[in-house]
C-alpha positions as CSV (number, residue, x, y, z in Angstrom):
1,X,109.4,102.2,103.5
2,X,106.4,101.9,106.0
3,X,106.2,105.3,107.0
4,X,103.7,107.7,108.4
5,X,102.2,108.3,105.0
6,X,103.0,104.7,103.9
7,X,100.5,103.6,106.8
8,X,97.9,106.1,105.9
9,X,97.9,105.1,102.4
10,X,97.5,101.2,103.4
11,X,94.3,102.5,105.9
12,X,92.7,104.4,102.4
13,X,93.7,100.7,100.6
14,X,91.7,99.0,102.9
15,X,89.1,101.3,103.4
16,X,88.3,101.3,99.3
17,X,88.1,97.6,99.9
18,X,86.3,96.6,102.8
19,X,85.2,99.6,104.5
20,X,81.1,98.9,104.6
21,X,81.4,95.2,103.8
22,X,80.0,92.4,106.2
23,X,83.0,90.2,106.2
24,X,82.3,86.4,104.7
25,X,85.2,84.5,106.4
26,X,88.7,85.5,108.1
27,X,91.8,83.6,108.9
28,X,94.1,84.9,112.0
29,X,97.4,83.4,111.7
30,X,98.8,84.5,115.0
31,X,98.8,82.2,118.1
32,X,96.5,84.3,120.3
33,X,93.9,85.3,117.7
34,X,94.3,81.5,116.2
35,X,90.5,80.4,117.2
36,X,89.1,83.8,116.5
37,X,86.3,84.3,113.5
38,X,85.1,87.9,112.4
39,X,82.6,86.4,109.9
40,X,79.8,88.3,110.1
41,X,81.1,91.5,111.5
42,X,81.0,94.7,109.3
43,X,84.1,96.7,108.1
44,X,83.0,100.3,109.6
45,X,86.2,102.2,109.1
46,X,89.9,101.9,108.4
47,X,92.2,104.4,110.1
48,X,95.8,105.0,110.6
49,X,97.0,106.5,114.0
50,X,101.2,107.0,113.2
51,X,102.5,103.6,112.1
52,X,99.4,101.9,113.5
53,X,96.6,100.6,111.7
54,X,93.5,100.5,112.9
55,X,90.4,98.2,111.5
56,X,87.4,99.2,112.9
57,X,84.7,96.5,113.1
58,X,81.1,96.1,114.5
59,X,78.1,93.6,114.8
60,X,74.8,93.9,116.6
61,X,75.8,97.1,118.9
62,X,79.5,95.8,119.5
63,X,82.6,97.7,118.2
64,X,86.3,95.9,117.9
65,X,89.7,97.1,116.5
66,X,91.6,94.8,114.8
67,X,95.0,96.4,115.2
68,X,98.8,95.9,113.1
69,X,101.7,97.1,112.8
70,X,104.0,96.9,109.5
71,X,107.3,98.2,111.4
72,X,110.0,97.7,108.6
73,X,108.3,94.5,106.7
74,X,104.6,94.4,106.9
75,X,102.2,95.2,104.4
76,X,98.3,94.6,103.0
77,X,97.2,94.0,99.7
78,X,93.6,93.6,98.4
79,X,92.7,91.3,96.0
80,X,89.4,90.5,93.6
81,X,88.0,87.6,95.2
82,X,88.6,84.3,93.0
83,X,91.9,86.5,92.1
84,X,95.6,85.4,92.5
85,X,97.4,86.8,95.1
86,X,100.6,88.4,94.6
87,X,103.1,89.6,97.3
88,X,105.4,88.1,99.7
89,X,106.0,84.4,100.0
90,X,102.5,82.4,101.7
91,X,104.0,81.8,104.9
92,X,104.1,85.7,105.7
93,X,100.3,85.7,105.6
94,X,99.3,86.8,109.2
95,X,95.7,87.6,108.2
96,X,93.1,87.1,105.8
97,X,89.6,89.0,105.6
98,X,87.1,88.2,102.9
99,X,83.8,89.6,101.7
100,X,81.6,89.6,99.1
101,X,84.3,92.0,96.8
102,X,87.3,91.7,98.1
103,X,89.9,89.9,99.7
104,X,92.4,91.7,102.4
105,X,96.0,89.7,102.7
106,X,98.1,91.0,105.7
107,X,102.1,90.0,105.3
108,X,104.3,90.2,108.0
109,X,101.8,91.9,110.5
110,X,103.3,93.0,113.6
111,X,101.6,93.4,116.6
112,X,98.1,92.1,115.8
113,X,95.5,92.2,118.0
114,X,91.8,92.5,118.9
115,X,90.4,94.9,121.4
116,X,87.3,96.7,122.2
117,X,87.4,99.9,119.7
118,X,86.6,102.1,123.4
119,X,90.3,100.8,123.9
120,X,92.1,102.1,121.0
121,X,92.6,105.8,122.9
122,X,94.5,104.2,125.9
123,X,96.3,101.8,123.7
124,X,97.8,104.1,121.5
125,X,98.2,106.9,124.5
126,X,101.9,107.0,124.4
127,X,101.8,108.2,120.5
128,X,102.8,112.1,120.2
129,X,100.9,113.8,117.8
130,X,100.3,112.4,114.4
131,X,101.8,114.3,111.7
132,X,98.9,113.3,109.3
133,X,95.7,113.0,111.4
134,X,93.7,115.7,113.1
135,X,95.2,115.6,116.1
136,X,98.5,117.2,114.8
137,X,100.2,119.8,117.3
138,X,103.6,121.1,116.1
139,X,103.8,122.6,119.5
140,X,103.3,119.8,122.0
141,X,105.9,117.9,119.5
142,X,108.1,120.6,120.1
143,X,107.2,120.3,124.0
144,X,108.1,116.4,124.4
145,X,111.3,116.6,122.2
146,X,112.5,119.6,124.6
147,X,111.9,117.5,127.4
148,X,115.1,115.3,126.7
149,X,117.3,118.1,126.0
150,X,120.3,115.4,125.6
151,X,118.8,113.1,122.9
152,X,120.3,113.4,119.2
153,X,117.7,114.9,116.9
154,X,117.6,112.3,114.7
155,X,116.4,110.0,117.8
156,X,114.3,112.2,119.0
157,X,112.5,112.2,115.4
158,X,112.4,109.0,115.7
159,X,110.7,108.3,119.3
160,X,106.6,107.9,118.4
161,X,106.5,109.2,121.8
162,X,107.4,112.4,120.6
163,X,105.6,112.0,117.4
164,X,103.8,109.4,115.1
165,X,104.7,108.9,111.5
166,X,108.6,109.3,111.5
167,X,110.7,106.9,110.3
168,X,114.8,106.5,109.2
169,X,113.6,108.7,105.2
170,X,112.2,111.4,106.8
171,X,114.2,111.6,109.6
172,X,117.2,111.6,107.5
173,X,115.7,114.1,105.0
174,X,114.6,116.4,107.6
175,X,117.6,117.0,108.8
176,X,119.3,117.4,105.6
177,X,117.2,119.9,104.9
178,X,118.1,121.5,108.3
179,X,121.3,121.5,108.0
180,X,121.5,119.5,110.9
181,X,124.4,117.1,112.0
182,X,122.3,113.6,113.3
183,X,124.4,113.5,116.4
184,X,123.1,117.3,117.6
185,X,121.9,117.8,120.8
186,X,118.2,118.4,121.1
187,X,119.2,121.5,123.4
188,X,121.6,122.7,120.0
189,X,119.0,122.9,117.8
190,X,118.3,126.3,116.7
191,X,114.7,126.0,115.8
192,X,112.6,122.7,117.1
193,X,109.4,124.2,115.7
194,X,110.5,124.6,112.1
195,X,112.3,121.3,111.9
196,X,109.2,119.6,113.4
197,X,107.2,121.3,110.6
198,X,109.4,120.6,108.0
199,X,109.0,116.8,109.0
200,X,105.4,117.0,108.7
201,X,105.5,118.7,105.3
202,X,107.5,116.3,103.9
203,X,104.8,113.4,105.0
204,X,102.3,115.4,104.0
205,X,103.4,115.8,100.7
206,X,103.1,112.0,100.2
207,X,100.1,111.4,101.2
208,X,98.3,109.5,98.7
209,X,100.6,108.2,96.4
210,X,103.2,105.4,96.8
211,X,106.3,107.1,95.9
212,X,108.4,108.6,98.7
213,X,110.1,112.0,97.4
214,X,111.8,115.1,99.2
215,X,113.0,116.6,96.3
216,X,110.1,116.8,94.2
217,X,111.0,114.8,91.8
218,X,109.1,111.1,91.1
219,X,111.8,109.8,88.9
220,X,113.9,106.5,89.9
221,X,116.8,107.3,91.7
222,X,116.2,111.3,92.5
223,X,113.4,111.0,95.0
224,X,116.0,111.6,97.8
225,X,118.6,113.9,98.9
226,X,120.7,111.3,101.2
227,X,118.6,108.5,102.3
228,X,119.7,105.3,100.4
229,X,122.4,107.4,98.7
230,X,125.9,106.2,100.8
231,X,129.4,107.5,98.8
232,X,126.8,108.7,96.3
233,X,127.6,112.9,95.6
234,X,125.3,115.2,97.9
235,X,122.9,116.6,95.7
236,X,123.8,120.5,96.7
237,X,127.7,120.3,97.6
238,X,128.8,116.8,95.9
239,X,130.3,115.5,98.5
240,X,129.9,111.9,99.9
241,X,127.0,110.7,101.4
242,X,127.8,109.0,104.5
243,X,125.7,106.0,106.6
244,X,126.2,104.9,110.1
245,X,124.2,103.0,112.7
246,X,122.8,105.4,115.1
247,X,120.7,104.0,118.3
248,X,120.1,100.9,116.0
249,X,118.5,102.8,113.2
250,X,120.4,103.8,110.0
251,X,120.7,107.4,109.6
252,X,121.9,108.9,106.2
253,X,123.5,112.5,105.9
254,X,126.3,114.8,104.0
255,X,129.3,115.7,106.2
256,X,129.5,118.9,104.4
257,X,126.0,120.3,104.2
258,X,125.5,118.9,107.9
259,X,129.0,119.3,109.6
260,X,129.6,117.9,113.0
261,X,130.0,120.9,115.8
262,X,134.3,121.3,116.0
263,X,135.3,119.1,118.7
């Protein structure tokens, strides 16, 4: 699930492959980039700013971002060059970069595009703070969720806005955690602070490896207390986990450990 820490492990992927490479050759495969060529500009960094992905490119004094999204579907993989290429089907390719070691595949790329690096703050300026880079703030998350004191939690989570790195796991798993019925106010919640840091503890955590847990343990199956567990027994009270569509995302939670306010 392209999360927060998914994202920043992708950035760290691509920053072991290209990051100080000139690149040899580059395909674009989306219409407005379609005539575009990078060969010959240098791989300087490889970042991660929430979900975003940020490619950081220069060549004789000038500095360019080649930006992505993987939203639900998108991914990179780095191959040896020469080297077969495994991943989704050929006609998800959105980009190709190739140097001298390695060749970056982008699948399903959302939102790709090419901008002057000096752009990338006003670009990105409605992000919150990211829970994994050093901008993190716990308190001016807390200060944006406050400011819609009528959104649900679990959307308020959600909105990048707010902040960056959030997506349906750890939103669901945060408020599990809580205690927290999905549907509660943001002005019912008893402590903003402490579920915005629990968020960020649980991204944290992952950084680095591939395998998504919240309950510690990396074994198939028990990496989560609800998410991806529907009619499966809660973990703590054994009763069912339920799913429901919520602002068009899925949310995951147990009616007994997270009981709706009576009516």
């Amino acid at each position: 699930m392209p999360e927060g820490d998914t994202v920043w492990n992708t950035a760290r992927v691509l920053e072991r492959g290209l990051a100080g490479d000139v690149l040899t050759g580059s395909e674009l495969r989306v219409p407005q980039l379609a005539a575009t060529d990078l060969t010959g500009w240098r791989v300087a960094a490889s970042a991660s700013r929430g979900k975003h992905l940020l490619l950081r490119l220069e060549r004789d004094g000038e500095h360019r971002t080649l930006h992505s999204h993987l939203r639900m579907d998108g991914s990179w993989r780095v191959f040896p060059p020469g080297g077969r290429w495994s991943g989704p089907p050929a006609h998800q390719i959105r980009v190709v970069l190739r140097t001298g070691r390695s060749v970056a595949v982008g699948y399903h790329l959302h939102e790709v595009a090419l901008f002057p690096t000096a752009d990338e703050a006003r670009r990105l300026a409605h992000l919150g703070p990211d829970l994994l880079g050093d901008d993190w703030d716990a308190d001016e998350a807390v200060r944006r969720i406050a400011a819609a004191p009528e959104t649900t939690i679990a959307e308020a989570l959600l909105d990048q806005r707010n902040l960056a790195g959030v997506g349906n796991l750890y939103k669901s798993e945060t408020l599990f955690l809580r205690g927290l019925w999905p549907w509660t106010p943001v002005s019912a919640v008893p402590d903003l602070i402490g579920t915005v840091r629990l968020a960020q503890r649980l991204l944290a955590a992952n950084r680095g490896r591939w395998t998504q847990t919240t309950t510690g343990s990396l074994r198939r199956g028990e990496t989560t207390h609800v998410y991806g567990r529907r009619a499966h027994p809660c973990r703590r009270c054994g009763a069912a986990i339920q799913k429901a569509e919520q602002a068009e995302r899925v949310t995951y939670w147990c009616p007994r450990c997270q009981p709706a306010p009576p009516s």
